[in-house]
MOPAC internal coordinates of N, CA, C and O (Angstrom, degrees):
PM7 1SCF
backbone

  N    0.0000 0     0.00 0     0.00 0    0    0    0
  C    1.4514 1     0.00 0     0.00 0    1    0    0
  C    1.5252 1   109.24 1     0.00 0    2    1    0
  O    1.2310 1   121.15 1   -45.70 1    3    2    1
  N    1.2905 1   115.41 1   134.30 1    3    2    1
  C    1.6228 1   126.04 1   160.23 1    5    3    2
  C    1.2139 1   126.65 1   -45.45 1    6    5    3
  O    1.2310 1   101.65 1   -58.16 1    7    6    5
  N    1.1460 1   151.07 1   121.84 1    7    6    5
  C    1.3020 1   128.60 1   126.93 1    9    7    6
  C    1.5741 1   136.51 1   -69.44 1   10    9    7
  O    1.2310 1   127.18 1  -144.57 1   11   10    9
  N    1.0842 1   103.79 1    35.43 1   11   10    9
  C    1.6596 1   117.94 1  -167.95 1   13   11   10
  C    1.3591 1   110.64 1   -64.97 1   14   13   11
  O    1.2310 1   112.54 1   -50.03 1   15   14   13
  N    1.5462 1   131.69 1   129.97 1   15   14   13
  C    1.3981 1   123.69 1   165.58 1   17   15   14
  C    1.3732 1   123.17 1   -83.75 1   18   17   15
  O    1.2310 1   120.18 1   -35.10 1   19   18   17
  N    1.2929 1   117.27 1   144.90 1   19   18   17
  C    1.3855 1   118.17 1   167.88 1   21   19   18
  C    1.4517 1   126.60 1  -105.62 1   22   21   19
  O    1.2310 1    94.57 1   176.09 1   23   22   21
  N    1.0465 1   161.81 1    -3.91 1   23   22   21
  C    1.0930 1   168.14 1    -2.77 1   25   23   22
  C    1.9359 1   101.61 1   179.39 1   26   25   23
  O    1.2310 1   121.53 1   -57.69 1   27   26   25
  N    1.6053 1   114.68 1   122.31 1   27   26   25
  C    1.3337 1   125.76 1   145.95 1   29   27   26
  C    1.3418 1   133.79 1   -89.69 1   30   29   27
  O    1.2310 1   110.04 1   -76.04 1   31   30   29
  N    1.3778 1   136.30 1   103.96 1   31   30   29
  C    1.1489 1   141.81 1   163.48 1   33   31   30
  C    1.6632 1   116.34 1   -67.43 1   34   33   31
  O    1.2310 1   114.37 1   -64.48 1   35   34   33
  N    1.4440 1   128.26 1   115.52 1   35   34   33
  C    1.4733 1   108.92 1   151.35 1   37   35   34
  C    1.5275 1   119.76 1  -122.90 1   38   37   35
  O    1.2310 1   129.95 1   -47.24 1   39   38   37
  N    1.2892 1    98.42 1   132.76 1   39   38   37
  C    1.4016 1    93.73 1  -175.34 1   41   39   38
  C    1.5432 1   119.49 1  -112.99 1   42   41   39
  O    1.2310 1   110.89 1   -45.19 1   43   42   41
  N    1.6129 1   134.74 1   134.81 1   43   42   41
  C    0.6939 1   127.76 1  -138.16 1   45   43   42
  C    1.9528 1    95.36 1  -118.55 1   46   45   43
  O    1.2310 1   110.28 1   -60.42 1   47   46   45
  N    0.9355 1   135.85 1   119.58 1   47   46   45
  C    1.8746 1   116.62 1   178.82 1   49   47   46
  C    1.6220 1    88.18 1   -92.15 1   50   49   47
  O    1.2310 1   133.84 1   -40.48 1   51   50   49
  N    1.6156 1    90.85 1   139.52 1   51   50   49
  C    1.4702 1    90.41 1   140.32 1   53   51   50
  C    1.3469 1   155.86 1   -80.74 1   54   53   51
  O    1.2310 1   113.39 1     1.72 1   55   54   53
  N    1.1760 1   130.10 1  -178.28 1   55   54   53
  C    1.5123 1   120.32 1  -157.75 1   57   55   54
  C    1.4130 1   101.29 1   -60.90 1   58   57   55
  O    1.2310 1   117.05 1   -28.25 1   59   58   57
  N    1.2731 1   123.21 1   151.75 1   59   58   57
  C    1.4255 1   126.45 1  -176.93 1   61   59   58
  C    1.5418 1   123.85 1    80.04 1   62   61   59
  O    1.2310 1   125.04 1   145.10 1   63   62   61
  N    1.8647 1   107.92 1   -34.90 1   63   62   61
  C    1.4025 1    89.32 1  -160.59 1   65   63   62
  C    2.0160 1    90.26 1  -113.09 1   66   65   63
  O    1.2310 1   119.37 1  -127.52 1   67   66   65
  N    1.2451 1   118.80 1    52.48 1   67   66   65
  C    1.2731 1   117.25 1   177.48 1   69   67   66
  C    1.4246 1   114.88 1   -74.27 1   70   69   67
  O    1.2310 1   103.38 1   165.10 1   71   70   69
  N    1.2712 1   148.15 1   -14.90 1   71   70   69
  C    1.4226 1   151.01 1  -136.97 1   73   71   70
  C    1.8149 1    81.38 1  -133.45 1   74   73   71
  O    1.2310 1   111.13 1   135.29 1   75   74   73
  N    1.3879 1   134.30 1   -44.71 1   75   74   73
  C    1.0103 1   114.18 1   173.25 1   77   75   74
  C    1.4505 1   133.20 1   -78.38 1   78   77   75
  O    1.2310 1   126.09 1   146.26 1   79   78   77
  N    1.4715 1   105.91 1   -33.74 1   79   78   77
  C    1.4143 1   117.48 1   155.79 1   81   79   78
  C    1.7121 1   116.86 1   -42.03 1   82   81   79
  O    1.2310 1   128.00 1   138.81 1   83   82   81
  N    1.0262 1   102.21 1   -41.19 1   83   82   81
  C    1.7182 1   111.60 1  -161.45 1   85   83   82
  C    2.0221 1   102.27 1   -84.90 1   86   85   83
  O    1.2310 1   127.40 1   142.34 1   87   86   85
  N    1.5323 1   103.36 1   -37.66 1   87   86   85
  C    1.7462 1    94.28 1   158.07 1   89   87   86
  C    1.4624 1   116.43 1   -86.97 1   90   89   87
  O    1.2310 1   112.76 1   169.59 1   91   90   89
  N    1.0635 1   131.27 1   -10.41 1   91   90   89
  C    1.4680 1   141.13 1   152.88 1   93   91   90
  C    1.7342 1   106.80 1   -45.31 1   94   93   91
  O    1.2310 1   125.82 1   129.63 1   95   94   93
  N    1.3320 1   106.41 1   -50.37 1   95   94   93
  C    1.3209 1   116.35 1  -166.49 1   97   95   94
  C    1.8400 1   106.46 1   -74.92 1   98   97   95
  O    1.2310 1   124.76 1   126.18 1   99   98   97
  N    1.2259 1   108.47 1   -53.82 1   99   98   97
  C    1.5860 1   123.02 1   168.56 1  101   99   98
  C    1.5889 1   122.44 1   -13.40 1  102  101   99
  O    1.2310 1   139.01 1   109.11 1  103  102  101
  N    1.7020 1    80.74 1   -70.89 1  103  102  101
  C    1.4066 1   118.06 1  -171.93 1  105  103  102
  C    1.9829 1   119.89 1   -51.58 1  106  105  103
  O    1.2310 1   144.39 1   135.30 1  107  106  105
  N    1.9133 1    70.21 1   -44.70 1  107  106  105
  C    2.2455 1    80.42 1   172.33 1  109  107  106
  C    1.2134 1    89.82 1   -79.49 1  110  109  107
  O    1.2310 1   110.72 1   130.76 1  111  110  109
  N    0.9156 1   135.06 1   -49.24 1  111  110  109
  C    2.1952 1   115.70 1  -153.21 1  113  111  110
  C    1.8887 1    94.68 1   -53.71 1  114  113  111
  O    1.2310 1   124.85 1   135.99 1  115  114  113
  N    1.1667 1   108.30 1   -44.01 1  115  114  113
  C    1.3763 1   108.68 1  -153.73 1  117  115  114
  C    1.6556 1   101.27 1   -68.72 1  118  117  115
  O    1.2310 1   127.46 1   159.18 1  119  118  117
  N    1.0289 1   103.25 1   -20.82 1  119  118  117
  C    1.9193 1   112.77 1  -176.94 1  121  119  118
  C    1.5796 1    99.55 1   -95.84 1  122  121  119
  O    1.2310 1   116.19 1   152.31 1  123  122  121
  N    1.1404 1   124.85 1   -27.69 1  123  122  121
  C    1.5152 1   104.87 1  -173.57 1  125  123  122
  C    1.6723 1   101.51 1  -102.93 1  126  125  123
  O    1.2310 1   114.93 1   169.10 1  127  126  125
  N    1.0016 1   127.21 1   -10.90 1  127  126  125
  C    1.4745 1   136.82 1   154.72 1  129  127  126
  C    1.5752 1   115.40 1   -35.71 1  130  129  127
  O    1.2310 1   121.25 1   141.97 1  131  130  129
  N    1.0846 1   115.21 1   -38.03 1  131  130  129
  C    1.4729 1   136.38 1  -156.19 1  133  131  130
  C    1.6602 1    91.21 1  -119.21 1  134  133  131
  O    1.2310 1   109.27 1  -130.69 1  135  134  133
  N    1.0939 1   137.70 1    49.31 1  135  134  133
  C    1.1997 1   142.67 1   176.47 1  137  135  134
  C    1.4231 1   103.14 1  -143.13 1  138  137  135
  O    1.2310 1   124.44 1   -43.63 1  139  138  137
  N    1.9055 1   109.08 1   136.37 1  139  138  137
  C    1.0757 1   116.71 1   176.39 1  141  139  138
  C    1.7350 1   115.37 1   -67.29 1  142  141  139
  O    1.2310 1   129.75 1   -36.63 1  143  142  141
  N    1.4368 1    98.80 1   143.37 1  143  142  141
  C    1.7272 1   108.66 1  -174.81 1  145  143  142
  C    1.8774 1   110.95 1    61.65 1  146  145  143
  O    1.2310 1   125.90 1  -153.13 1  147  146  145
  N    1.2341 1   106.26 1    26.87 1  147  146  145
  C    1.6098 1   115.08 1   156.45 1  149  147  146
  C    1.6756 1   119.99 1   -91.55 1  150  149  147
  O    1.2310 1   113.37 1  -111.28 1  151  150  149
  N    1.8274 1   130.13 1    68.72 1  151  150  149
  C    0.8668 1   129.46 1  -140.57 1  153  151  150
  C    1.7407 1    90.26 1   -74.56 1  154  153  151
  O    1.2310 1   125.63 1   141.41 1  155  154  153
  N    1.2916 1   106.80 1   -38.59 1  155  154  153
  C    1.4778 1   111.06 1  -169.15 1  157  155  154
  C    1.5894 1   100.45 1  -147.24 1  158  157  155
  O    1.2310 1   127.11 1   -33.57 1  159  158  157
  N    1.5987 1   103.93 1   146.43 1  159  158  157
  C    1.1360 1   106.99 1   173.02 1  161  159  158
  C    2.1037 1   111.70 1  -164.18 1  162  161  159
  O    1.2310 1   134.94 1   -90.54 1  163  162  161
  N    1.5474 1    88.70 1    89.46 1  163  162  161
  C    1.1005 1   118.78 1  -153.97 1  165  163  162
  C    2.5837 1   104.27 1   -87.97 1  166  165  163
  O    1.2310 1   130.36 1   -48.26 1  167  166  165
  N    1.2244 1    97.63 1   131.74 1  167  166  165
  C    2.0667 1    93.89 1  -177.75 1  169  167  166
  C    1.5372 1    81.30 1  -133.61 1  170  169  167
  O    1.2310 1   133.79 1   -44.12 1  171  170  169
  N    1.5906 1    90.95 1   135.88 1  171  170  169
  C    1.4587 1   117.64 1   170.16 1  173  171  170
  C    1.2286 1   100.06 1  -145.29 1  174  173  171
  O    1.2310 1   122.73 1   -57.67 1  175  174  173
  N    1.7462 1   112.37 1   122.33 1  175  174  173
  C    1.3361 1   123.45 1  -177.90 1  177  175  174
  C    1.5233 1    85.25 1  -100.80 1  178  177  175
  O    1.2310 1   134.39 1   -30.18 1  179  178  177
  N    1.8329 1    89.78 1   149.82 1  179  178  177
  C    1.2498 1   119.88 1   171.82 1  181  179  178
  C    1.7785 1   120.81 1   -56.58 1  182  181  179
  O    1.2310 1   109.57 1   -77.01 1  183  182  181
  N    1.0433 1   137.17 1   102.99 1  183  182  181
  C    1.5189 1   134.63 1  -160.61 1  185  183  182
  C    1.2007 1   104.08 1   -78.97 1  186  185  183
  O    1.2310 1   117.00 1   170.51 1  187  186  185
  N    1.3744 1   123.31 1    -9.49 1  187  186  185
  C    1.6611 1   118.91 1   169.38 1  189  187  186
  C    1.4737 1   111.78 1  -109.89 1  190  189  187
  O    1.2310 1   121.43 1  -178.35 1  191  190  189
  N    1.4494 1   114.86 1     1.65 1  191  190  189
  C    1.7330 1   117.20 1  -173.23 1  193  191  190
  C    1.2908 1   105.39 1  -149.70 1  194  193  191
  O    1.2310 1   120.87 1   -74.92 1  195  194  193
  N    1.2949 1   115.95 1   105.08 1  195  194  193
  C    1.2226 1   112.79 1  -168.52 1  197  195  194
  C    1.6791 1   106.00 1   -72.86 1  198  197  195
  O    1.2310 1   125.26 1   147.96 1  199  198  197
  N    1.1034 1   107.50 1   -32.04 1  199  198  197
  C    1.5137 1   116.93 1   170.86 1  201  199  198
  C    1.2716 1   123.08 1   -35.50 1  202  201  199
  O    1.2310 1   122.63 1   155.42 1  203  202  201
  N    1.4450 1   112.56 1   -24.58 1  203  202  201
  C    1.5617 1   126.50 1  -155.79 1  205  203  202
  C    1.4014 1   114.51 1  -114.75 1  206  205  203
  O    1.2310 1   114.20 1   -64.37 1  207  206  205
  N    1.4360 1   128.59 1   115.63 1  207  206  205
  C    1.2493 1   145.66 1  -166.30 1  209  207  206
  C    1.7835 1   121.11 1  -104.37 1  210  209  207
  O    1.2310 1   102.72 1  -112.11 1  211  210  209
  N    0.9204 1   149.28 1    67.89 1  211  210  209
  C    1.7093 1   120.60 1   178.47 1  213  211  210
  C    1.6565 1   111.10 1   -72.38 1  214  213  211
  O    1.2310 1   131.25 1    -8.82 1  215  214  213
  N    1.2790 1    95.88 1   171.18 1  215  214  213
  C    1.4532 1    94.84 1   178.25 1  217  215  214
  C    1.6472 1    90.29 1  -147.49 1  218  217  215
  O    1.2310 1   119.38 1   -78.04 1  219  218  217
  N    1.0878 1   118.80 1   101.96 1  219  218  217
  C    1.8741 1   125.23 1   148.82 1  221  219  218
  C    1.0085 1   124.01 1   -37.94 1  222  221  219
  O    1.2310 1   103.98 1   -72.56 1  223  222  221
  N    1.5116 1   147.12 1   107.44 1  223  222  221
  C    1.6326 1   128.35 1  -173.03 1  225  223  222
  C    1.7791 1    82.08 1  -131.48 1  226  225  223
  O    1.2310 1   125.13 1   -35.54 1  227  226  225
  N    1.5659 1   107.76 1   144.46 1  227  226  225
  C    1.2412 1   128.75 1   147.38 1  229  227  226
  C    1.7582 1   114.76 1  -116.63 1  230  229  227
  O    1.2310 1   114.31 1   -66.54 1  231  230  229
  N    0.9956 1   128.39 1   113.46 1  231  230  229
  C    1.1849 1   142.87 1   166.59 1  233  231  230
  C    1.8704 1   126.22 1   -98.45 1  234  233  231
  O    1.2310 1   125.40 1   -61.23 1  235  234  233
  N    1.4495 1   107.22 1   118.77 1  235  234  233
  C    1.6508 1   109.15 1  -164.45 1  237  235  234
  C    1.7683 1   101.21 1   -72.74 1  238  237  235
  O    1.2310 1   108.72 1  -173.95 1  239  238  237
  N    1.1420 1   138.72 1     6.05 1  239  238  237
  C    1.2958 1   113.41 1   159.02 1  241  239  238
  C    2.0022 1    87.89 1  -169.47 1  242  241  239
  O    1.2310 1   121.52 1    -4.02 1  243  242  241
  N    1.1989 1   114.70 1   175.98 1  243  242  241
  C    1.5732 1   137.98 1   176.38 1  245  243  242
  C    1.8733 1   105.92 1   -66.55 1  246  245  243
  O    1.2310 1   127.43 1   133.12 1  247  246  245
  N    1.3077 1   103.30 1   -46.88 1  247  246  245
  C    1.3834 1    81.45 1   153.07 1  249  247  246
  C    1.0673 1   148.25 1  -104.59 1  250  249  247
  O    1.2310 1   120.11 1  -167.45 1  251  250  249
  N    1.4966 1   117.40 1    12.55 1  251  250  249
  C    1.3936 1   123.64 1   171.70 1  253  251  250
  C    1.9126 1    86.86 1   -72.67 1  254  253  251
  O    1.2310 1   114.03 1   116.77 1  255  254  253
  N    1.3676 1   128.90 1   -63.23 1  255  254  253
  C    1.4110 1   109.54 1  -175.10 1  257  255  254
  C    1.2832 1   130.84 1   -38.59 1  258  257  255
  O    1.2310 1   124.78 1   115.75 1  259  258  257
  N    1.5816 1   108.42 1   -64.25 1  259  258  257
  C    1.3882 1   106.23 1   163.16 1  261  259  258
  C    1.5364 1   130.28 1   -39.29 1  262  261  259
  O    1.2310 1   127.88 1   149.72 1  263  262  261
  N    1.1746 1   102.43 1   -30.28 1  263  262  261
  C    1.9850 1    94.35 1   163.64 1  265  263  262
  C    1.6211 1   101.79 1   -73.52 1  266  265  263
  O    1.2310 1   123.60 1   144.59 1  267  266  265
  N    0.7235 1   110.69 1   -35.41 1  267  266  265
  C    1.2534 1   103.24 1  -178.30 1  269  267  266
  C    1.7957 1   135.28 1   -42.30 1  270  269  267
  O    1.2310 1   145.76 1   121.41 1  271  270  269
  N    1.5667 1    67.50 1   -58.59 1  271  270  269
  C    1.8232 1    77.82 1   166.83 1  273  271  270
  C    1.6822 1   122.61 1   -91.93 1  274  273  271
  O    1.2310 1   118.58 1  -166.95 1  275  274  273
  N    1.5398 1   120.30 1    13.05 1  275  274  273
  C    0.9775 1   115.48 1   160.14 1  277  275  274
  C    1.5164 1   102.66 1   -92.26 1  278  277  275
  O    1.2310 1   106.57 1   175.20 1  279  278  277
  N    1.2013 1   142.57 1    -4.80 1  279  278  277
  C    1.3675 1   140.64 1  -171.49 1  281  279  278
  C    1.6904 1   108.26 1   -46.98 1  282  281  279
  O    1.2310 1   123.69 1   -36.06 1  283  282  281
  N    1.5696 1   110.53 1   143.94 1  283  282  281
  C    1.4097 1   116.58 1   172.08 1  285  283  282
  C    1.8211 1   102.06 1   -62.34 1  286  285  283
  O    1.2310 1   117.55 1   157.61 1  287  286  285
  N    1.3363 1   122.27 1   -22.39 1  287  286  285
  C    1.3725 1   101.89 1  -152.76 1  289  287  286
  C    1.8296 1    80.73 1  -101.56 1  290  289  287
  O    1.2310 1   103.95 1   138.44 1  291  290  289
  N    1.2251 1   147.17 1   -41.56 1  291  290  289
  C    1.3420 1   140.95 1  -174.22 1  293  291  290
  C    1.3075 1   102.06 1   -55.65 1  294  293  291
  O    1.2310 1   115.09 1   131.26 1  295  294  293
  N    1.7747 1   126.93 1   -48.74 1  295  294  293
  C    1.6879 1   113.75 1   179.25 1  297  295  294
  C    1.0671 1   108.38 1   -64.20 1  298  297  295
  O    1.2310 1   107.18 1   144.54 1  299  298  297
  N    1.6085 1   141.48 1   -35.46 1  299  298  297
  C    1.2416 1   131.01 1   168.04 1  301  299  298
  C    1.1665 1   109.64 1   -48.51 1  302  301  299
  O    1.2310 1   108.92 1   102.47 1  303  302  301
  N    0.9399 1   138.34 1   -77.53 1  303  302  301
  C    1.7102 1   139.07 1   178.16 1  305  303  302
  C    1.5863 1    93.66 1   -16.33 1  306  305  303
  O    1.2310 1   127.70 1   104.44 1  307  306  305
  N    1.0051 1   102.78 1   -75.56 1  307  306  305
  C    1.9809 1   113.16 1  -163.57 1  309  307  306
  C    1.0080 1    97.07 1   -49.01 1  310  309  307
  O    1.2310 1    99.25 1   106.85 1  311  310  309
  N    1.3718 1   154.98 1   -73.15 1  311  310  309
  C    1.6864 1   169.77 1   173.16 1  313  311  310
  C    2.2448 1    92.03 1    -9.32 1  314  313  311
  O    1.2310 1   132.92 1   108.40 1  315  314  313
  N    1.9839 1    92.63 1   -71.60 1  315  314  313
  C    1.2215 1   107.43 1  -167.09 1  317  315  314
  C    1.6506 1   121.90 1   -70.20 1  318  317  315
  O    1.2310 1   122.16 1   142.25 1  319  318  317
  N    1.4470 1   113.48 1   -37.75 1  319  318  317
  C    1.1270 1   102.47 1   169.42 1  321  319  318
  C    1.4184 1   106.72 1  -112.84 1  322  321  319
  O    1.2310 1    92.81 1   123.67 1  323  322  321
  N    1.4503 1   164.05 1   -56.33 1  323  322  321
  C    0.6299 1   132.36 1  -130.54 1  325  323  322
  C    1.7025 1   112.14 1  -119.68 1  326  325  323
  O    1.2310 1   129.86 1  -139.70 1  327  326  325
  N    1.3782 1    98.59 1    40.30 1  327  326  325
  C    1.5210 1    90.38 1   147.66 1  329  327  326
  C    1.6297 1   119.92 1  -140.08 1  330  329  327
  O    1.2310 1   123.44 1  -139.26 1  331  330  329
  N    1.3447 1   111.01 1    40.74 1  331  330  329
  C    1.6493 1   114.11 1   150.36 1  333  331  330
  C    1.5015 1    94.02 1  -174.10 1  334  333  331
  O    1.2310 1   104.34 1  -153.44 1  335  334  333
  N    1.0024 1   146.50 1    26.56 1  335  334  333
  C    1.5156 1   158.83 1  -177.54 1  337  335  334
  C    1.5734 1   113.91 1  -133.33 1  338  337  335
  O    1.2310 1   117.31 1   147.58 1  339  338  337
  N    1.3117 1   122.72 1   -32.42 1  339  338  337
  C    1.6020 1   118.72 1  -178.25 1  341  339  338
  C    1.7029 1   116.83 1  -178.53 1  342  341  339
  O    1.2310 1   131.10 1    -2.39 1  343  342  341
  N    1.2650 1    96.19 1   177.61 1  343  342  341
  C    1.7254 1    95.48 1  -171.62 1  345  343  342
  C    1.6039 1   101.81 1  -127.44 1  346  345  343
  O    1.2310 1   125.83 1   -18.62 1  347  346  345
  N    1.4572 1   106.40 1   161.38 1  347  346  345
  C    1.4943 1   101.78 1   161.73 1  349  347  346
  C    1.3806 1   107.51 1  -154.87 1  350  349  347
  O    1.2310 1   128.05 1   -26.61 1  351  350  349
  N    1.5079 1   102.11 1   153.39 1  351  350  349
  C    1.6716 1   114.94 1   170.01 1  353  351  350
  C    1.1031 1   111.83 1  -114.18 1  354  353  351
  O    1.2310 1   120.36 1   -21.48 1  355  354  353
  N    1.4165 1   116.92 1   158.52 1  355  354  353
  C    1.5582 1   120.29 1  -162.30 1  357  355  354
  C    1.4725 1   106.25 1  -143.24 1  358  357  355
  O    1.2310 1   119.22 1   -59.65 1  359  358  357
  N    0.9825 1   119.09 1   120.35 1  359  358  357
  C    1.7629 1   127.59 1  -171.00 1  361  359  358
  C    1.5124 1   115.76 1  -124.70 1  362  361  359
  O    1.2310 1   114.25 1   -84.80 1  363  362  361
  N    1.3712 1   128.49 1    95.20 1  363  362  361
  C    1.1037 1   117.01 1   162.29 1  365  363  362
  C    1.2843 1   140.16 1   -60.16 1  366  365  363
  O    1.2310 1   103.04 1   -97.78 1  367  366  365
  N    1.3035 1   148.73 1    82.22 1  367  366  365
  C    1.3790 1   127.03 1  -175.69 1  369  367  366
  C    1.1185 1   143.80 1   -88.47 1  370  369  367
  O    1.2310 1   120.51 1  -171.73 1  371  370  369
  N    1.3096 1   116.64 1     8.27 1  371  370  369
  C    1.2635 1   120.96 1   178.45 1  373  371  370
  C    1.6591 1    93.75 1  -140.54 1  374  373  371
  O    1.2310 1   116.74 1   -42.31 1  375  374  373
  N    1.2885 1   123.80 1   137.69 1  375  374  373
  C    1.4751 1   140.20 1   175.12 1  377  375  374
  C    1.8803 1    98.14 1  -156.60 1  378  377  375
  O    1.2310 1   120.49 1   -44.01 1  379  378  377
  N    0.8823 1   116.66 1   135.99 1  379  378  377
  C    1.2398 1   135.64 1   169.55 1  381  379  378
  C    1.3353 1   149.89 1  -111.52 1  382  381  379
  O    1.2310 1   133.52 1   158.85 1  383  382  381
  N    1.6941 1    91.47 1   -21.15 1  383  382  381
  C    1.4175 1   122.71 1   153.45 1  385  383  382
  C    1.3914 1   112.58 1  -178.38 1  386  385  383
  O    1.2310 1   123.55 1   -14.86 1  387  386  385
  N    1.6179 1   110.79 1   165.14 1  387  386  385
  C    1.2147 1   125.82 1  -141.88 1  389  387  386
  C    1.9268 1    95.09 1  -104.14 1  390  389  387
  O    1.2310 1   113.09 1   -54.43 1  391  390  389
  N    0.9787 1   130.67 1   125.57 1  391  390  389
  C    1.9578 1   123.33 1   173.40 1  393  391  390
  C    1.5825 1    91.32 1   -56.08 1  394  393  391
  O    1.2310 1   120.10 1   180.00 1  395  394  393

């Protein structure tokens, strides 16, 4: 059995601050790209909302994610945008087993 992550990010900017959210957004793909057990890590902005972000993540095991989101450069993200600049939801869908 896998422990492979699947993981949806959407991130939402608020009104006004979409262009910073969206190099906000850039900036992490390109740093968590370069992270061990980041198999894929895929951003598709919304073509009718600029507001609107997904982020595709494949991750090779539960704790390669969880490092993940302890990363210095992901709390920056959180710090910079998303607490008066934007929101996000986070959906795992695939887990396979639990550490």
């Amino acid at each position: 059995m896998t422990d492979k992550r699947i993981i949806i990010a959407t991130i939402t900017a608020h009104s006004g601050h979409e262009g910073y959210v969206a190099e906000r957004i850039e900036r992490l793909a390109a740093l968590t790209r370069q992270e061990s057990g980041c198999l894929r890590y895929e951003v598709y902005r919304d073509p009718t909302n600029a507001a609107v972000t997904l982020i595709y993540e494949v991750w090779s095991s539960h704790a390669d994610w969880r490092h993940h989101v302890a990363t210095d450069h992901l709390q920056a993200f959180k710090k910079e945008v998303l607490t008066d600049r934007g929101s996000m939801q986070v959906e795992i869908l695939r887990h396979d087993s639990e550490p």
